[in-house]
C-alpha positions as CSV (number, residue, x, y, z in Angstrom):
1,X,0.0,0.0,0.0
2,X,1.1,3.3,-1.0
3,X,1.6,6.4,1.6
4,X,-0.8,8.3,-0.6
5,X,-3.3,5.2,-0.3
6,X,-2.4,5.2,3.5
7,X,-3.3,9.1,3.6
8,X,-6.4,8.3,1.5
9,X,-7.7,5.4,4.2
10,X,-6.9,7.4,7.1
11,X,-9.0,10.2,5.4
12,X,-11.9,8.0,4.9
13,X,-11.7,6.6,8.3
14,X,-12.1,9.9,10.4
15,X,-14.6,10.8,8.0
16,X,-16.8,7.9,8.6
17,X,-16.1,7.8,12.3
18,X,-17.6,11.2,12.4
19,X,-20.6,10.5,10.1
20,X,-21.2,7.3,12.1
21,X,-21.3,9.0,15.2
22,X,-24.2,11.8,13.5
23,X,-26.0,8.9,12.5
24,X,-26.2,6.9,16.0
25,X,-26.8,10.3,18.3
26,X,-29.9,10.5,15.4
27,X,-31.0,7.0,16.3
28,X,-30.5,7.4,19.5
29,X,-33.1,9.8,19.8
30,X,-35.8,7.0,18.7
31,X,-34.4,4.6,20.9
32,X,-37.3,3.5,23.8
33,X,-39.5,5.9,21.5
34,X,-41.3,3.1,19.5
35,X,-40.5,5.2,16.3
36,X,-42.8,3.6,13.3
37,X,-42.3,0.8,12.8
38,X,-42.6,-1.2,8.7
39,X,-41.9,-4.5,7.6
40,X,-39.9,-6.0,4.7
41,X,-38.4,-9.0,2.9
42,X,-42.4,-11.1,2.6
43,X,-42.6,-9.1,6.2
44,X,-40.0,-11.1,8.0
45,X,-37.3,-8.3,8.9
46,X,-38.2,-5.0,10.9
47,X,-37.4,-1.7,9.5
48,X,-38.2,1.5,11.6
49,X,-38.3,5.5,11.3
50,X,-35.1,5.2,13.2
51,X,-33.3,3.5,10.4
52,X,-34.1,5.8,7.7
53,X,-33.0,8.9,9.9
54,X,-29.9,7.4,10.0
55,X,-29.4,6.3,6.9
56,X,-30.1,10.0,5.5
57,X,-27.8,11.4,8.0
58,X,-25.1,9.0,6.1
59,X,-26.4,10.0,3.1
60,X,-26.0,13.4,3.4
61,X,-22.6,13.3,4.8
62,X,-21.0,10.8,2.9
63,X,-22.2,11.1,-0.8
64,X,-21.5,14.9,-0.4
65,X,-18.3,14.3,0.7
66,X,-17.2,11.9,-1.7
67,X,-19.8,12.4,-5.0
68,X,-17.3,9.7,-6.5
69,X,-17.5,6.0,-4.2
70,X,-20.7,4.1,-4.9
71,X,-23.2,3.4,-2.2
72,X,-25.0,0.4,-1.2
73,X,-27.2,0.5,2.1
74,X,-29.3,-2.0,3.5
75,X,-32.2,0.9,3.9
76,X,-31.4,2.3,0.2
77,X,-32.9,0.4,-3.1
78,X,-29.8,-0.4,-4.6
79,X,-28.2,0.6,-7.8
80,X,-26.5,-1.9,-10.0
81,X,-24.4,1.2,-11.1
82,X,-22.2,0.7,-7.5
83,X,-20.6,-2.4,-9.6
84,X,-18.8,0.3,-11.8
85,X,-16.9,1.8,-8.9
86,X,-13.6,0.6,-7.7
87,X,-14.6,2.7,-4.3
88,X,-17.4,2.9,-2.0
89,X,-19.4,2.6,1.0
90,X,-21.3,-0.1,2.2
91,X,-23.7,1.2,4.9
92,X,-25.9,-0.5,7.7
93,X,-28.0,2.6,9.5
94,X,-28.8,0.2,12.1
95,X,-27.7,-3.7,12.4
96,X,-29.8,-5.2,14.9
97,X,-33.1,-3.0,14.4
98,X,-35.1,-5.8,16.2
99,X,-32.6,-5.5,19.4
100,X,-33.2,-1.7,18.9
101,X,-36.7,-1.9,19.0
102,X,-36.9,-4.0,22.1
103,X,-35.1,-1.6,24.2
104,X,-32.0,-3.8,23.9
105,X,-28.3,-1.9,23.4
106,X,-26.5,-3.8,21.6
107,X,-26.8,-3.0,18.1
108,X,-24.6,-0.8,16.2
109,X,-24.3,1.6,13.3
110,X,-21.7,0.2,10.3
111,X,-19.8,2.1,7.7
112,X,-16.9,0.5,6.0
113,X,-15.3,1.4,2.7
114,X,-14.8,-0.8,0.5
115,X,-12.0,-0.6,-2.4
116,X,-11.4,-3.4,-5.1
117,X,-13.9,-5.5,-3.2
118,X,-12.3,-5.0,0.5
119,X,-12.5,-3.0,3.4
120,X,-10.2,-0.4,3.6
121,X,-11.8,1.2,6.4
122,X,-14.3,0.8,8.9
123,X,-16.3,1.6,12.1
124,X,-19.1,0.2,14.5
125,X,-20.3,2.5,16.6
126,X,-22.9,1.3,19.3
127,X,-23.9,4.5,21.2
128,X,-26.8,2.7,24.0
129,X,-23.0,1.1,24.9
130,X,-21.1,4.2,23.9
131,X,-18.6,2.6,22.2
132,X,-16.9,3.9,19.0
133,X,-14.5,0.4,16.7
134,X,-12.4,1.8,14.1
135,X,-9.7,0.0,12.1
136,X,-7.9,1.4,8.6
137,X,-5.9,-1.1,6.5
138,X,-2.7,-1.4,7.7
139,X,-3.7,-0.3,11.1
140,X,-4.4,-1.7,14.7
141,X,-8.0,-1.9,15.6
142,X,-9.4,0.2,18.4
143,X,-12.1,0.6,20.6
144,X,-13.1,3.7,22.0
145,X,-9.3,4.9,21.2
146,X,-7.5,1.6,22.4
147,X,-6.3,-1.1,20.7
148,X,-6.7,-4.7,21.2
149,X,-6.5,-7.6,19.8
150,X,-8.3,-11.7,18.9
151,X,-8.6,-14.0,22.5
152,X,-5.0,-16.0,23.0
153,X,-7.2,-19.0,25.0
154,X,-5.5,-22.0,23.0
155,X,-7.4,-25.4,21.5
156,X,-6.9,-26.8,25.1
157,X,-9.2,-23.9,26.8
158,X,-13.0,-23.9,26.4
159,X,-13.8,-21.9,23.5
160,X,-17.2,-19.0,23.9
161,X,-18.6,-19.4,20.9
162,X,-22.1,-17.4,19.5
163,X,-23.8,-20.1,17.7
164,X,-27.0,-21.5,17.7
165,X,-27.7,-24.7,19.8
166,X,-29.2,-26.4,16.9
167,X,-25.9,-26.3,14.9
168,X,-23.7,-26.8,17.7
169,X,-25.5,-30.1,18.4
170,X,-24.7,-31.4,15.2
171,X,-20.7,-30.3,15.8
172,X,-18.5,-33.3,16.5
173,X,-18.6,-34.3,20.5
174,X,-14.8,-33.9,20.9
175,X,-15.6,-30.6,19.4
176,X,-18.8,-29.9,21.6
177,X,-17.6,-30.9,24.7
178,X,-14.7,-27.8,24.7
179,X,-17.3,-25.1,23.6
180,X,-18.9,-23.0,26.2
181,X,-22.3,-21.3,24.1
182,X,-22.7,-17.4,24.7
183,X,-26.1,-16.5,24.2
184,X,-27.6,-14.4,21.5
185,X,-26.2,-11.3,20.3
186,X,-28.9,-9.5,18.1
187,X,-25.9,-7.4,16.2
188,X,-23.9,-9.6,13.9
189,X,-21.8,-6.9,13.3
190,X,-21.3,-6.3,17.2
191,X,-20.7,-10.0,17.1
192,X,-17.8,-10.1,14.9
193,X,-16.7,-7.2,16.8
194,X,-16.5,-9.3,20.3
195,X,-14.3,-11.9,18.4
196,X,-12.4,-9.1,17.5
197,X,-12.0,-8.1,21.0
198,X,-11.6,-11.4,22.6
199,X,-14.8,-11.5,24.2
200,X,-15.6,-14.6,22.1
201,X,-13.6,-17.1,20.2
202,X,-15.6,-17.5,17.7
203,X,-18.6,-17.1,15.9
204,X,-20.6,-19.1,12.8
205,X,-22.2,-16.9,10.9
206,X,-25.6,-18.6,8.8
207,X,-26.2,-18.6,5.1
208,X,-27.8,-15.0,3.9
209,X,-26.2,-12.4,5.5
210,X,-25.5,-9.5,3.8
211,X,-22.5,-7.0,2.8
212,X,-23.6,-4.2,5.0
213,X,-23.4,-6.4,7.9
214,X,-20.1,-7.8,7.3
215,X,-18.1,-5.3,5.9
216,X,-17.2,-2.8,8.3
217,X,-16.7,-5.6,10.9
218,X,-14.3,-7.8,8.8
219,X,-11.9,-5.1,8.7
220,X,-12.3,-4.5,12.5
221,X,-11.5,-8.2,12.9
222,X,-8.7,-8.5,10.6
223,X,-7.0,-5.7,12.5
224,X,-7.0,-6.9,15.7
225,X,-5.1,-10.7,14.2
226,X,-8.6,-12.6,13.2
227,X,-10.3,-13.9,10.2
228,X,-13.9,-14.0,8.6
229,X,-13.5,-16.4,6.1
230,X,-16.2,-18.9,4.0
231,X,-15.5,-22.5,4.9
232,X,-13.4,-22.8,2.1
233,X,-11.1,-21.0,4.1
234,X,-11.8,-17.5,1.3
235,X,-12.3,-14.2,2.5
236,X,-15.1,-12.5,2.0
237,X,-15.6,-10.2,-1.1
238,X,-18.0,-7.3,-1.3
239,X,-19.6,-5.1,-4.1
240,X,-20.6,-8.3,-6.1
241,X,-23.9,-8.1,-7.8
242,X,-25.1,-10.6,-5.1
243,X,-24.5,-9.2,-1.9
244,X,-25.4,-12.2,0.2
245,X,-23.2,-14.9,1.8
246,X,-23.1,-18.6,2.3
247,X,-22.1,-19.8,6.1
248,X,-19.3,-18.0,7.1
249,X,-16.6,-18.4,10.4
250,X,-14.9,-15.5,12.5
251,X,-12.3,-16.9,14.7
252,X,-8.7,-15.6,15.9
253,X,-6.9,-16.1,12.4
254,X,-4.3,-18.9,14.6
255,X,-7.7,-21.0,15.0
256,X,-9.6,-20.5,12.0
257,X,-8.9,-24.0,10.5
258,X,-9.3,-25.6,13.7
259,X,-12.9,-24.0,13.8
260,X,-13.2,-24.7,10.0
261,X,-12.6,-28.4,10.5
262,X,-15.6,-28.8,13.3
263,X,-18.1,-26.9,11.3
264,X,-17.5,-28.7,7.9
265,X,-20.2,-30.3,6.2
266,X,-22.6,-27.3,7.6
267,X,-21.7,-25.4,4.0
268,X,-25.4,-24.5,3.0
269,X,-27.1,-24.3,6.5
């Protein structure tokens, strides 16, 4: 990577922390409000007035500030014309609206930018928790200002995996038996993001997720020494005319194949 890449990352990366921060004090103000409330995808996935204020704060911040990057938000109709651009942002206003509208904190607001298909710069910013991840290619990740880094626990130690109890109960026993199961985190993106941080060894992510939920929190991972990989082993790569995923791993990047190895055979679930 170039300096003047470098300078154009670090760029990007203060100016989505800031936008991200607009966004989530303008959701915040809906939160334990019951803002209206819709419902999409054959009325199976929430969307609320909440989300769209934030995702026109974005909007307005980010397409003004860089007319060239394309766009591609979970609450915006999307535009096959993104494909064309080598740069761009890949937006979710709110991951985990249902956790938001339950009065729940953790869900976060995501902005990553994606260049040539990968992050190059990203942030979560969950403001019912008041914490602010940010990572830049090339850079250490850093939460609330401070770096850190993927859990050191070994194959030996239990492992805290999020993953639900119907797939780890088809996981081999040897396998099983050194897994300790965290419950439910609503964000997928926070969820990464506790990998990231060590709070978790691992998590499995199922078929159908989506770039904006991945993007930002890939990066985060990858900075602090971990991987979010398909179970092929492949990275993830974004701005594709599909934008969903098949089943997907996050684990400290030293214990991805051990990980890989207990969840194959689960490639379509």
């Amino acid at each position: 990577m170039s300096d003047s890449e470098k300078l154009r990352w670090q760029g990007d990366l203060a100016l989505i922390a800031e936008a991200a921060k607009e966004a989530g004090a303008v959701a915040f103000g809906f939160f334990n409000q019951s803002p209206e409330v819709w419902w999409k995808n054959g009325d199976r996935s929430p969307v609320s007035a909440a989300d769209f204020a934030a995702n026109k704060t974005l909007e307005s911040i980010l397409r003004k500030a860089r007319p060239d990057y394309g766009w591609l938000s979970e609450e915006t109709e999307d535009d096959a014309e993104r494909l064309s651009r080598e740069t761009m942002f890949i937006i979710d206003p709110i991951d985990g609206t249902r956790a938001f509208l339950t009065g729940q904190k953790v869900w976060c607001v995501s902005v990553a930018v994606v260049h040539r298909g990968r992050p190059v710069a990203g942030v979560l910013y969950a403001p019912a928790l008041e914490e602010l991840y940010e990572a830049v290619e090339g850079g250490a990740a850093l939460k609330n200002g401070e770096p850190f880094i993927v859990s050191a626990a070994g194959p030996e130690e239990a492992s805290r995996l999020a993953i639900g109890e119907d797939v780890l109960k088809t996981l081999p026993a040897t396998f099983r038996e050194r897994v300790r199961r965290e419950k439910h985190v609503p964000s997928l993106a926070y969820r990464i993001a506790m990998v990231a941080d060590g709070r978790l060894e691992a998590t499995f992510v199922k078929g159908n997720s989506h770039d904006w939920d991945l993007a930002a929190a890939d990066l985060i991972l990858a900075s602090a020494g971990g991987r979010l990989v398909d179970l092929d082993g492949n990275p993830v790569v974004y701005n594709r005319a599909e934008v969903t995923h098949k089943v997907l791993c996050a684990a400290p990047a030293p214990r991805i194949d051990e990980f890989l190895t207990a969840f194959a055979g689960r490639r379509d679930s």
